[in-house]
Structures are given as C-alpha cells and as structure tokens.
C-alpha positions in Angstrom: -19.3 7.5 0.1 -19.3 3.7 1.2 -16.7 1.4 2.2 -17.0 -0.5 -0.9 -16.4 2.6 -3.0 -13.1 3.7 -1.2 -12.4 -0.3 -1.6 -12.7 0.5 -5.1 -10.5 3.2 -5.0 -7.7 1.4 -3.5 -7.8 -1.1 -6.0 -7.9 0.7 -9.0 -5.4 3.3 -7.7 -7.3 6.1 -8.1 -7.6 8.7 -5.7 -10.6 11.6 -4.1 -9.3 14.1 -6.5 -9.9 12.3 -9.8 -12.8 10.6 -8.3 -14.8 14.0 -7.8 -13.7 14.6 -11.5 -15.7 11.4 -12.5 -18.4 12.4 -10.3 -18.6 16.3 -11.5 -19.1 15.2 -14.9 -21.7 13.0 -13.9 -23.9 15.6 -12.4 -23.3 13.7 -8.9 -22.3 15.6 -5.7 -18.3 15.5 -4.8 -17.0 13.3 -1.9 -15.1 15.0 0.6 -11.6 14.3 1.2 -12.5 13.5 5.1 -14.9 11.5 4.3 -13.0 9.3 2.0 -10.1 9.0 4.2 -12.1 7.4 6.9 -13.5 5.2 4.7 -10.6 3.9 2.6 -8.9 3.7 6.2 -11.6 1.1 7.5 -11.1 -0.7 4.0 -7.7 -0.6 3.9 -7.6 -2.3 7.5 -9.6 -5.2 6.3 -7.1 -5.5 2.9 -4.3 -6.0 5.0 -5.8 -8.8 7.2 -6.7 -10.4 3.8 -3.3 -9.7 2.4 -1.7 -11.3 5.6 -4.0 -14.2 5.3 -3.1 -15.0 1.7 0.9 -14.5 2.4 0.8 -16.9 5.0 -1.3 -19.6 3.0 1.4 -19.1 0.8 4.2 -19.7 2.8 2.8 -22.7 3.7 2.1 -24.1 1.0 5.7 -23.2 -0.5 7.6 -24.9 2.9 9.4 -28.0 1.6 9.4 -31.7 3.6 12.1 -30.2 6.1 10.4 -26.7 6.7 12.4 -24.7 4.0 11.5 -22.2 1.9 13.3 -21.3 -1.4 12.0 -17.8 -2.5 13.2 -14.8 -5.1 13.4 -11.3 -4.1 13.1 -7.8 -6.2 12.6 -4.6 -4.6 12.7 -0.8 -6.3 12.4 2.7 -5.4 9.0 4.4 -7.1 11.1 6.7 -9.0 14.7 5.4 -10.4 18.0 7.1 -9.6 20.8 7.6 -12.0 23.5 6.3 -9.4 23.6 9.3 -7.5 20.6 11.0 -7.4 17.5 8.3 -5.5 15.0 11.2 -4.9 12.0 9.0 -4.4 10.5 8.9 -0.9 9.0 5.7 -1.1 10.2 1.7 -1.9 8.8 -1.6 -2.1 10.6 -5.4 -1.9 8.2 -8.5 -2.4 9.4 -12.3 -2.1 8.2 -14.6 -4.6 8.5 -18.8 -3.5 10.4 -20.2 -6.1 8.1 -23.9 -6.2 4.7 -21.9 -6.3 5.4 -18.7 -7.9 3.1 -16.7 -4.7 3.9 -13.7 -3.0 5.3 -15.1 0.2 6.4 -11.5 2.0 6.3 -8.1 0.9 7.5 -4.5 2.6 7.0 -1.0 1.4 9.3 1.5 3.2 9.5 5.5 3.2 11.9 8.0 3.7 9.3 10.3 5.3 7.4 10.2 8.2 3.7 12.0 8.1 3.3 12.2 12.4 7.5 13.6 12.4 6.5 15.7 9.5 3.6 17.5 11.0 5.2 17.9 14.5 8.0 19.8 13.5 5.5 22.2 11.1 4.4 22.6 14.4 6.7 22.7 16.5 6.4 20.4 18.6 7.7 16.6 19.4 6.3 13.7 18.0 4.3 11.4 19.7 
C-alpha cells in the first residue's frame, strides 16, 4: 500500500476494512491494518501542513485595512443530542471569513483520549 493510496483513503473517508472489501472482490491481496496506518499517518502529516498553509492564506487575505477579521462560526457534535443526552465522543467548530467565504480556523475536539485509554486497560499511567 502506497502513500498515495492511504491519501486516497483519507479523502474519500473510507477506511482499511471497506478497502480490503474492494480489494477481495477484485481478486487483489488485502492491505493490513499496520500497514495502512503508517501510511495514512505519513499522509495525513503532510494534509495538515497543506491545511495550515491554505488557513493561513486565508486569513490573510480576509484581514481588512486595519488588521481585522470579521468571520462566522458553526460547530456540532458527530451525533446530535436531544437536550440531555450528547453521547458523541467527537466535535468539530470551523470559522468561515465573512468578506471571502474561506475557512479561516477550524478545531476538532474529543471526549476520549486513545494514550489515557490504553494506560488504564493496562494499568498503568499515561505518558
């Protein structure tokens, strides 16, 4: 599996498992789930640098005469809540500039932690 196919993957949201279904019906050998995350973590490395890049293009191109910046913000959790009940581990927020209509910032958050997860399966601390 190459870099460009895990790039792929990232883009088209697919993941390993459903890959390997593509690729079992195909006749072509599976990609192991190892293997792939190495590879979509080198091409997710380079995403973000290009992502960073682009955001702060746009913020400079939305900055007015005196430096300001006028933008519109929406944010969600991945799985909505009935006004008590906000089971989803994961959120996102992105900031839209007003004059240019680009993404000027973004954030994902999560409730969970993978490393805090793992140590205490363990037993142990994190770190």
């Amino acid at each position: 599996m190459n870099t460009k196919l895990a790039t792929a993957l990232v883009h088209s949201g697919t993941g390993v498992t459903q890959l390997n279904s593509i690729l079992g019906c195909l006749n072509i050998p599976n990609v192991t789930h190892s293997l792939a995350g190495r590879r979509l973590k080198e091409s997710g490395k380079a995403i973000e640098e290009v992502a960073l890049e682009s955001l702060q293009e746009a913020l400079e191109e939305e900055k007015d005469s005196d430096g300001e910046v006028e933008v519109s913000v929406d944010g969600g959790w991945q799985k909505r809540g009935c006004g008590r009940a906000y089971d989803s581990l994961s959120g996102h927020c992105t900031m839209i500039g007003c004059k240019t209509g680009k993404v000027v910032g973004y954030a994902v958050r999560s409730k969970g932690c993978r490393i805090c997860e793992a140590s205490e399966v363990k037993g142990q601390c994190p770190g």
